[in-house]
Backbone as CSV, one residue per row, in Angstrom:
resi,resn,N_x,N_y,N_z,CA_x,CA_y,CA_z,C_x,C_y,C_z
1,UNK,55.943,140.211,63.657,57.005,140.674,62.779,57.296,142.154,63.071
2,UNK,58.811,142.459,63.258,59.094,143.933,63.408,58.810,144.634,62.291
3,UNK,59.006,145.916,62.230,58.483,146.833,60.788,59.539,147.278,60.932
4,UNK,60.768,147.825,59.694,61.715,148.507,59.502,61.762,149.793,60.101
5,UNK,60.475,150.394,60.248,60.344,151.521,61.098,60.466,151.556,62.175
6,UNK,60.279,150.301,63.219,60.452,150.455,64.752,61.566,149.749,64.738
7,UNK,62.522,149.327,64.043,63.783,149.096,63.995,64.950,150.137,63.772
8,UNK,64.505,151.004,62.726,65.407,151.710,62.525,65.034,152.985,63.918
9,UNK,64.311,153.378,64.444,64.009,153.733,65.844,64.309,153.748,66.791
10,UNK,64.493,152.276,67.094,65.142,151.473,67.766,66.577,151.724,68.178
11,UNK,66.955,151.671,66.989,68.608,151.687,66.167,68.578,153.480,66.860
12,UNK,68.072,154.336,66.299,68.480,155.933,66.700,68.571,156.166,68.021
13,UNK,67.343,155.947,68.885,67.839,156.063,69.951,69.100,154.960,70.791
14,UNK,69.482,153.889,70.093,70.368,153.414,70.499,71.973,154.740,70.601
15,UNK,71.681,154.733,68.987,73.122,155.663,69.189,72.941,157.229,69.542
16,UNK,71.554,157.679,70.374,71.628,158.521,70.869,71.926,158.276,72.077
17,UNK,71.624,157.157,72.683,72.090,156.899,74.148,73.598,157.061,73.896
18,UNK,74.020,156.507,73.463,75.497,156.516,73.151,76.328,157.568,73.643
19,UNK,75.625,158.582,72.303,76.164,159.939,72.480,76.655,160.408,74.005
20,UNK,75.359,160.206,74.295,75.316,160.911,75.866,76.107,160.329,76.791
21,UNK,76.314,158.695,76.979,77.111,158.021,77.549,78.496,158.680,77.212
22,UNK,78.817,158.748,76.174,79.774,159.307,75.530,80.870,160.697,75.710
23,UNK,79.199,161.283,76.337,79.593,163.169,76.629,79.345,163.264,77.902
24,UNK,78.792,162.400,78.600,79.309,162.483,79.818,80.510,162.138,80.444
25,UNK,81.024,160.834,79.694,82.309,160.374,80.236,83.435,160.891,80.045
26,UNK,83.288,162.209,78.933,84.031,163.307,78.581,83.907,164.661,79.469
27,UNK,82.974,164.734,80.499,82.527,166.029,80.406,83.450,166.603,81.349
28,UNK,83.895,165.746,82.333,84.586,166.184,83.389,86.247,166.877,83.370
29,UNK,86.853,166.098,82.290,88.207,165.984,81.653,88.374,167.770,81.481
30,UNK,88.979,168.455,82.085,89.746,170.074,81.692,90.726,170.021,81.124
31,UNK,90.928,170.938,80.691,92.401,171.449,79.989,93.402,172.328,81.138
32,UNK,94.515,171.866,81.311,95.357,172.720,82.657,96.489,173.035,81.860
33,UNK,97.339,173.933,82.423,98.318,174.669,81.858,99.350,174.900,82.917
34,UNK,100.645,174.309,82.771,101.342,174.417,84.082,102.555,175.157,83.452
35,UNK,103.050,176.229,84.296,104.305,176.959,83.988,105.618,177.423,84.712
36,UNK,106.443,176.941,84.354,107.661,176.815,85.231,108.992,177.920,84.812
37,UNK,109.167,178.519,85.934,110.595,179.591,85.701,111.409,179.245,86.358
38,UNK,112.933,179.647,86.350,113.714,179.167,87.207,114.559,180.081,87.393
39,UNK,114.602,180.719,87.949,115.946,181.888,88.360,116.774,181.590,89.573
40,UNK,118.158,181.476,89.246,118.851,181.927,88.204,118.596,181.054,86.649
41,UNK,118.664,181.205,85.676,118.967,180.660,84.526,119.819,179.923,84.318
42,UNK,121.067,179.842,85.259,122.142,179.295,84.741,122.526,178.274,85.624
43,UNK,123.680,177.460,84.929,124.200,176.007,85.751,125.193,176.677,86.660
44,UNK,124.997,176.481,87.870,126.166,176.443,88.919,125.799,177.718,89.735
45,UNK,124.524,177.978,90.084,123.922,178.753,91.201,123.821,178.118,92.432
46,UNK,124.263,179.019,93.800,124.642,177.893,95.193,122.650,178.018,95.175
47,UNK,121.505,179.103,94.459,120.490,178.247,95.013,119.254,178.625,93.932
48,UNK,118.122,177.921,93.888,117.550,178.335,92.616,116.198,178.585,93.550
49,UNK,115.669,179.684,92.675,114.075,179.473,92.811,112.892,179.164,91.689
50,UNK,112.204,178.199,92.021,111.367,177.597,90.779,109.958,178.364,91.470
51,UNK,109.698,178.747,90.218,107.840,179.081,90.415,106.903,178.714,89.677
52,UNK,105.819,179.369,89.639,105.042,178.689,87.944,103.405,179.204,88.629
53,UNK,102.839,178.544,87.572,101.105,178.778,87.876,100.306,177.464,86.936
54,UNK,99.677,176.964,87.868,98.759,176.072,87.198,97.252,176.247,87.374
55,UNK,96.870,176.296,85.948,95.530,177.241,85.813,94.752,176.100,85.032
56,UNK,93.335,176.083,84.578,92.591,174.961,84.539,91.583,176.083,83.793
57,UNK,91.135,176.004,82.392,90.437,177.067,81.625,90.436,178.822,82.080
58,UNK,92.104,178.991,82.337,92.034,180.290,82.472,91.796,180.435,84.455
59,UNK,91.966,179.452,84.992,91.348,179.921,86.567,92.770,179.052,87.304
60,UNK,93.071,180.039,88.301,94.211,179.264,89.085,93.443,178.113,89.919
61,UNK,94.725,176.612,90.006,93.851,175.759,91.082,94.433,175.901,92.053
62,UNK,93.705,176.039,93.221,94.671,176.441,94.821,94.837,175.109,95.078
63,UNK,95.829,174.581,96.207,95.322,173.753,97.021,96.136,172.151,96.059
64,UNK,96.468,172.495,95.115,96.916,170.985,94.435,98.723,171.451,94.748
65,UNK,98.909,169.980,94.354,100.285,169.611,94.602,100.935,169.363,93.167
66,UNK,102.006,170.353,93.483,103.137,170.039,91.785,104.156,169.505,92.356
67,UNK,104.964,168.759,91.921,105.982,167.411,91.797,107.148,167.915,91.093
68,UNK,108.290,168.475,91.523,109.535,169.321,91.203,110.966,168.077,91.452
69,UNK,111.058,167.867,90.029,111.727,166.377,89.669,113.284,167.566,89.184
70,UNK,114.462,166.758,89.281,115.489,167.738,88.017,116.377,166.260,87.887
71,UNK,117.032,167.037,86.756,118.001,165.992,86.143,119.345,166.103,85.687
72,UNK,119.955,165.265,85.341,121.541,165.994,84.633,121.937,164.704,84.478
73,UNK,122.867,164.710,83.638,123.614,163.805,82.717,123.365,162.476,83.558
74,UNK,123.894,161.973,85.080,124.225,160.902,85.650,122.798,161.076,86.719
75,UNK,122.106,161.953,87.111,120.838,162.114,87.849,119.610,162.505,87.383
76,UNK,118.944,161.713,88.485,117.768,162.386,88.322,116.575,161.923,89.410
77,UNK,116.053,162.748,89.881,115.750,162.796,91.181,114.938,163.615,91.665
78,UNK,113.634,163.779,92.787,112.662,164.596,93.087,113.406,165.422,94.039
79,UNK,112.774,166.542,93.560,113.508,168.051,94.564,112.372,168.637,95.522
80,UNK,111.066,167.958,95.379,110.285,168.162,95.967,109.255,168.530,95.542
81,UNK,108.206,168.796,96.623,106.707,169.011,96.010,106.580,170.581,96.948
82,UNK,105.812,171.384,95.716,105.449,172.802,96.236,103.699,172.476,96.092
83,UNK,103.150,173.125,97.040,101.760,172.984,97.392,101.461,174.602,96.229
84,UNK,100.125,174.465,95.548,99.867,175.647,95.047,98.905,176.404,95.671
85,UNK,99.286,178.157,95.954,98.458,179.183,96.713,97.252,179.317,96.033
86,UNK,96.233,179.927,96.621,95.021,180.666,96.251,94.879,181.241,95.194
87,UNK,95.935,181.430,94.631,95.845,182.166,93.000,96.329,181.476,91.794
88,UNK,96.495,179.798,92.501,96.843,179.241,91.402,98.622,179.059,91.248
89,UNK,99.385,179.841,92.079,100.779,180.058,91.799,101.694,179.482,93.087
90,UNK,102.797,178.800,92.325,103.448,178.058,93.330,104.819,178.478,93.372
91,UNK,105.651,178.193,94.686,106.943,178.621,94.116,107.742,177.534,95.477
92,UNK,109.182,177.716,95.291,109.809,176.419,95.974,111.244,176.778,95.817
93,UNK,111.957,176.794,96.489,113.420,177.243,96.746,114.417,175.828,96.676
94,UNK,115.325,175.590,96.413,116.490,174.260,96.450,117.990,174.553,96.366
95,UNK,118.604,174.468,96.460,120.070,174.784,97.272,120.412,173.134,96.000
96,UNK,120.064,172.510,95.745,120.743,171.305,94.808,121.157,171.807,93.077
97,UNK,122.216,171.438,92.874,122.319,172.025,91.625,121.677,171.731,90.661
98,UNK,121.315,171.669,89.240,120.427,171.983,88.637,120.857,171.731,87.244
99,UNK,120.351,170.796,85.964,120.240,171.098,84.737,119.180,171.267,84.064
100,UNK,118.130,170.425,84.108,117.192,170.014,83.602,115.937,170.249,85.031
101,UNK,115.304,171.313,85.237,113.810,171.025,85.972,112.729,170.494,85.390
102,UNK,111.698,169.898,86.311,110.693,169.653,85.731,109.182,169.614,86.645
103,UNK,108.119,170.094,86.186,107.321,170.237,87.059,106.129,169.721,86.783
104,UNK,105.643,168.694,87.480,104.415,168.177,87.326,103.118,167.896,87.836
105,UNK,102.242,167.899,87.446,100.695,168.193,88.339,99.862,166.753,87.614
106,UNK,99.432,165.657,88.452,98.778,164.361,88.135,97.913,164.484,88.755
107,UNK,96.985,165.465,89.172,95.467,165.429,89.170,94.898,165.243,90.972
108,UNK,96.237,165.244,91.710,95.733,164.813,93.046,94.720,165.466,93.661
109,UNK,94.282,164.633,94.623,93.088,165.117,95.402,91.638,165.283,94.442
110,UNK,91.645,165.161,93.284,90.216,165.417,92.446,89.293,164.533,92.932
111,UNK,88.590,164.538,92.716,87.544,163.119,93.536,87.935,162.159,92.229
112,UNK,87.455,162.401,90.961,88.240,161.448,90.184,89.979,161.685,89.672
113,UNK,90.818,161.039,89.694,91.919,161.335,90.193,92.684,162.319,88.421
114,UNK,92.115,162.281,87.501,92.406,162.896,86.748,91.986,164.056,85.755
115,UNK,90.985,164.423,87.014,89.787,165.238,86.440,90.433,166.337,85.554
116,UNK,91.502,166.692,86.133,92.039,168.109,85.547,92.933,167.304,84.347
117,UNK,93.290,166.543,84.384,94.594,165.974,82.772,95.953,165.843,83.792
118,UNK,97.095,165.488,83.411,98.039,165.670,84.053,98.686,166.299,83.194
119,UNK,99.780,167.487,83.864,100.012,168.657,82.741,101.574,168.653,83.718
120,UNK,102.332,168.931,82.732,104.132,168.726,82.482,104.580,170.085,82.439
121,UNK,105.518,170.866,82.946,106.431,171.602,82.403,108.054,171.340,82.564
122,UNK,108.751,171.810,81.395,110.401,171.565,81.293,110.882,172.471,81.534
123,UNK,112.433,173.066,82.100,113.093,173.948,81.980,114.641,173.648,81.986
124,UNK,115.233,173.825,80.816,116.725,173.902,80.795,117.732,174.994,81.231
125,UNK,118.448,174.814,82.107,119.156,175.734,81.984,120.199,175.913,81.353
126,UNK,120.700,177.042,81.214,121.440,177.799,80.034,123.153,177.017,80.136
C-alpha cells in the first residue's frame, strides 16, 4: 500500500519536472525590435531610402535578413530583402513608388528557426 506521503512526493516532483520542461522550452524565445524609416516621407518620390535596426535585448543582430514588402490601394508586393550590417542596421534603396512599407524579420538562419520572435515594422507615408 502507498502512504499519502510518497504520493504526494511523487506528485511534487512531478510538477517540478514540469516546471523545468516548461522553462526550458521558453528559454530560448528573445524579444527583437525592428525599426523602419523612410525618407523621403512623402508619396511620389522618383526614389526612397528605407533603413531601420533590428536589435534582440538591446544588441544589434548582424548577418539576418529583413523582408521589405510595400503596398497601395491595388498592390502589394516584395521590394526586396536588405541583409543586416554588424551593428545591427540595415538600409536598402528602391526607385518603386511607395504607400505603405513594411519590414520584416522571421527568424532566418537561427538554428531553431524562431529563436529571435518574428518582429514587424509599418510605415505610411504622408
Amino acid at each position: 500500500m502507498v502512504t499519502p506521503v510518497a504520493v504526494a512526493g511523487i506528485l511534487t516532483l512531478a510538477v517540478l519536472d514540469a516546471i523545468s520542461i516548461t522553462n526550458q522550452a521558453f528559454a530560448h524565445e528573445k524579444s527583437t525590435q525592428l525599426t523602419l524609416n523612410v525618407s523621403p516621407d512623402t508619396k511620389g518620390a522618383s526614389s526612397y531610402s528605407l533603413t531601420g535596426k533590428l536589435t534582440s535585448e538591446g544588441n544589434g543582430l548582424a548577418g539576418k535578413d529583413i523582408i521589405l514588402t510595400s503596398s497601395r490601394l491595388n498592390y502589394m508586393g516584395k521590394l526586396g530583402i536588405a541583409v543586416i550590417g554588424p551593428d545591427g542596421e540595415y538600409s536598402f534603396t528602391t526607385t518603386k513608388p511607395l504607400s505603405t512599407v513594411s519590414a520584416w524579420y522571421t527568424g532566418n538562419g537561427e538554428p531553431e528557426p524562431l529563436q529571435y520572435g518574428i518582429s514587424s515594422a509599418v510605415h505610411t507615408l504622408k
